[in-house]
C-alpha positions in Angstrom: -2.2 -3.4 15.2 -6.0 -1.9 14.6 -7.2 -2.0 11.1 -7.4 2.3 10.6 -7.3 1.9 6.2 -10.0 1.3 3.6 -11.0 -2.0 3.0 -10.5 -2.9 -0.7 -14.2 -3.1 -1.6 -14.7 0.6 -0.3 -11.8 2.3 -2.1 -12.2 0.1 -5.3 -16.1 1.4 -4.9 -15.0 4.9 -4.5 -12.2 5.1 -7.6 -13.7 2.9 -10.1 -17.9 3.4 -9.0 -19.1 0.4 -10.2 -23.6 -0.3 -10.8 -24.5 -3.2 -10.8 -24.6 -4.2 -14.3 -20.9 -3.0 -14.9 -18.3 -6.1 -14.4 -15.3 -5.9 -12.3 -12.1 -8.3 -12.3 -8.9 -8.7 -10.2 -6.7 -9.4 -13.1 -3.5 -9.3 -11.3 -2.3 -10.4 -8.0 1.1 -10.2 -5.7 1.4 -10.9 -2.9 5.8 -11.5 -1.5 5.9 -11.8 1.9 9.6 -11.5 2.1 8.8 -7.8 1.2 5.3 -7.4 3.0 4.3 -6.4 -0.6 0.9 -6.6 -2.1 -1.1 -5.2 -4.7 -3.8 -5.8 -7.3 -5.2 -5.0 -10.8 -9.1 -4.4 -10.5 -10.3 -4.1 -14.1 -13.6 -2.4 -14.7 -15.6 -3.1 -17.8 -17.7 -0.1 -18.6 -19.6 1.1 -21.6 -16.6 3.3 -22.9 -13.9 0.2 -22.7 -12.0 -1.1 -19.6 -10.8 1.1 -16.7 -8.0 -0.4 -14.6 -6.2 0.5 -11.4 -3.5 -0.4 -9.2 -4.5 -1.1 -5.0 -1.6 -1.1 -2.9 -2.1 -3.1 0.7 -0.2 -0.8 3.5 0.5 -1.6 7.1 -2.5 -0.2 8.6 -4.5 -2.6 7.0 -6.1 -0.4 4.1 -5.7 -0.4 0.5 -4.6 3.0 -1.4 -4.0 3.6 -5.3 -0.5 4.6 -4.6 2.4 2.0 -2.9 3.9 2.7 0.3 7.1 3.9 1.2 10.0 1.2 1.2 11.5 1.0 4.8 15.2 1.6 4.0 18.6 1.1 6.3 19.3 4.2 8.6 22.7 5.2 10.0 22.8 6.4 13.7 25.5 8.9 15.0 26.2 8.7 18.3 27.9 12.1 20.0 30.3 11.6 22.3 30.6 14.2 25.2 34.0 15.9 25.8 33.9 14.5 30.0 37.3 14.1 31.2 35.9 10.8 32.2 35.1 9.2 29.3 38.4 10.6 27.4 40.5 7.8 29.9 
């Protein structure tokens, strides 16, 4: 599958807009892959306290501030025609 998301260095850049003399941390880390889940805490330390987010890894190999959507069970239905041939 081609890569098509934000790495996490761009949208951690573009949500928490770091300079240089502002710290960041990853202060949290999961990563299940029974679940294909991950996501991580990146803590920035600015002059008016500590801002934090959530990044959520998705399938298309980028990194967004909300998770994705679970992949649930589906039911099918199949319709059966009324053809005298098939009612035998």
């Amino acid at each position: 599958m081609a890569k098509t998301g934000k790495s996490l260095h761009q949208v951690v850049g573009s949500w928490l807009a770091p300079t240089a003399a502002e710290k960041l941390c990853v202060t949290r880390l999961k990563s299940r892959n029974s679940l294909r889940e991950r996501y991580v805490f990146v803590e920035a330390y600015k002059d008016t306290g500590p801002v934090g987010l959530y990044f959520f890894y998705h399938k298309d190999g980028g990194w967004r501030v909300f998770p994705p959507t679970l992949e649930r069970p589906t039911m099918r239905c199949i319709y059966l025609s009324r053809d005298p041939v098939l009612s035998r």
